[in-house]
C-alpha positions in Angstrom: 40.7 -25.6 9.1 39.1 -26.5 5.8 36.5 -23.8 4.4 34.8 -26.4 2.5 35.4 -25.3 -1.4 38.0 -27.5 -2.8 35.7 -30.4 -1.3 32.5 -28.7 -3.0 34.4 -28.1 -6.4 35.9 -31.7 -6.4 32.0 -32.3 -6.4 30.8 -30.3 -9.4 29.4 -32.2 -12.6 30.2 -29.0 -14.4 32.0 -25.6 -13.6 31.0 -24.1 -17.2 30.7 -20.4 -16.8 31.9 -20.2 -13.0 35.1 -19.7 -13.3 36.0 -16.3 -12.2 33.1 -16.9 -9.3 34.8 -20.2 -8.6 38.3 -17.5 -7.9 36.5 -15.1 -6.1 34.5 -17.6 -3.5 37.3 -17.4 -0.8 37.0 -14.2 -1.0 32.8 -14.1 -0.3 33.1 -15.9 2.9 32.3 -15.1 6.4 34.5 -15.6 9.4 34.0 -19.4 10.4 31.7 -19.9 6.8 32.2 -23.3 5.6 31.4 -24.7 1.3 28.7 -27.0 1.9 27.5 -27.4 -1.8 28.3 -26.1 -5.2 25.7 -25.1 -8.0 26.0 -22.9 -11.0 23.2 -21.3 -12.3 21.6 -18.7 -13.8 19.8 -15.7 -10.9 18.4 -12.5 -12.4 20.6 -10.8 -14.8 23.4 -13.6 -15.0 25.2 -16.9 -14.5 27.3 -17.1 -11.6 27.4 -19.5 -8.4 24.8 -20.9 -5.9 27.2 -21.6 -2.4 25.2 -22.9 0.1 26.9 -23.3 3.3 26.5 -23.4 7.4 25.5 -19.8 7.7 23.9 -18.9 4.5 22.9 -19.7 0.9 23.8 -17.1 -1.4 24.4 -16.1 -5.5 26.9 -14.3 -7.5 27.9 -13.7 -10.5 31.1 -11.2 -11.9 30.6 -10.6 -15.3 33.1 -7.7 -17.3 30.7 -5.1 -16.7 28.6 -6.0 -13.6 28.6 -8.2 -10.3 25.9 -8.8 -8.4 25.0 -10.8 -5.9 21.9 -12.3 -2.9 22.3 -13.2 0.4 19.6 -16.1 1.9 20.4 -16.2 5.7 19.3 -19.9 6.6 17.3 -18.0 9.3 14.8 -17.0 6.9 14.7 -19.6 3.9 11.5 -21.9 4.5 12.4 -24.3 1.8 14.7 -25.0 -1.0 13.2 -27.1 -3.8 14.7 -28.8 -6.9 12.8 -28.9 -10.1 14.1 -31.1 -13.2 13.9 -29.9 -16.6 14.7 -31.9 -19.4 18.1 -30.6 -20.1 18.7 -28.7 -16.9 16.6 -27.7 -13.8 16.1 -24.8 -11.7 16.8 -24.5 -7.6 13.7 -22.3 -6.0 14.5 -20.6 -2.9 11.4 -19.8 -0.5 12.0 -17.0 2.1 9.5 -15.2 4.0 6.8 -16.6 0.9 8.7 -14.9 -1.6 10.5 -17.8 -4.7 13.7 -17.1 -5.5 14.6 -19.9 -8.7 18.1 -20.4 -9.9 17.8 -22.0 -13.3 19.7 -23.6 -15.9 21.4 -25.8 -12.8 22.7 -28.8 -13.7 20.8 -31.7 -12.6 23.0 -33.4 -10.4 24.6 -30.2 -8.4 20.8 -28.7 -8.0 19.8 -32.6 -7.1 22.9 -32.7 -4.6 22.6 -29.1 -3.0 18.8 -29.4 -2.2 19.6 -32.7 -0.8 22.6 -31.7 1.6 20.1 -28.7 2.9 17.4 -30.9 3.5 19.6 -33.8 5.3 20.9 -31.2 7.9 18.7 -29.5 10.7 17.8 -26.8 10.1 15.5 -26.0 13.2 17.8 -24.0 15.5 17.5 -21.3 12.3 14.2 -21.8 11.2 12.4 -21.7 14.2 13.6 -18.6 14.8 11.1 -17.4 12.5 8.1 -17.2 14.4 9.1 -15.1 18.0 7.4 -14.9 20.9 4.9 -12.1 21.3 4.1 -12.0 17.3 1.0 -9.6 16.9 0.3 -11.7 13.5 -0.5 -15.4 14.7 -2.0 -16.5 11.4 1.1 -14.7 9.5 3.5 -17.2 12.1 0.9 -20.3 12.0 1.5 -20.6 8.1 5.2 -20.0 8.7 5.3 -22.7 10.8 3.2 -25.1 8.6 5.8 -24.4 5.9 8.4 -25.5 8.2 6.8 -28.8 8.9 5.7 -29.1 5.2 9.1 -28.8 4.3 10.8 -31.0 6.7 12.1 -28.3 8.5 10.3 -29.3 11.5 9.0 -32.4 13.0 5.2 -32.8 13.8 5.5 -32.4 17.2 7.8 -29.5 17.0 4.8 -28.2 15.3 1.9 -28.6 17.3 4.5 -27.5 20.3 4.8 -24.2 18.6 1.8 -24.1 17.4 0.2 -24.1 21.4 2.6 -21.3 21.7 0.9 -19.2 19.2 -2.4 -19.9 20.2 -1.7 -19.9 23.9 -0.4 -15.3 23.0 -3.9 -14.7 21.5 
């Protein structure tokens, strides 16, 4: 069974400065993980890797001195935007409200990696989000908004969940 890299390499416009991630990647995934897109970027303190696959998006970088690296569970990101730049552009991240930007992407892996999340459904994970019995209903009423905002969610998964909520105050 195929984990998905060579596919997501064989993609890339550039691998400049991802090398030694691009070695290591087998090495990051999960049981059953599968490469859906490739992205290099710069996350923090350095330029490493964006993976984004069917369990998780996540970053890392090994430089001489330091590695480092984040986990985004699909369960929690709300959205995944891609903002051009004139030379390069930058990959923001929401999860749980908080932005997250990988920048100095190259335009058409960002472009390509944004798209690929937002073509798949992502419902089963982010729906997750807002549980049954939540003591904050506003907190899980804006969650949910940024779902359907995002595309995550269709309208009338939204006002479905939405009745849910109101229906527990």
């Amino acid at each position: 069974m195929s984990n998905g890299i060579d596919e997501a390499i064989g993609r890339l416009n550039t691998t400049f400065a991802m090398h030694r991630e691009l070695r290591e990647l087998p090495g990051k995934l999960r049981d059953g993980e599968i490469v859906l897109e490739l992205a290099g970027g710069r996350f923090a303190e350095g330029m490493g890797l964006l993976a984004y696959t069917n369990q998780r998006l996540f970053f890392f970088f090994s430089g001489l001195m330091k590695k480092d690296s984040q986990d985004f569970p699909l369960s929690q990101v709300t959205s995944l935007a891609f903002r051009r730049g004139i030379l390069v552009g930058k990959i923001v991240i929401t999860v749980a409200g908080a932005s997250n930007e990988i920048t100095n992407v190259e335009k058409n892996d960002g472009e390509r990696l944004v798209d690929r999340f937002r073509s798949i459904d992502h419902t089963q994970h982010a729906v997750t989000i807002v549980q049954p019995g939540s003591s904050d209903a506003a907190a899980a009423l804006g969650t949910l908004a940024r779902l359907r905002d995002s595309g995550h969610i269709t309208e009338t998964e939204f006002y479905e969940k939405k009745r849910e909520i109101l229906a527990r105050i």
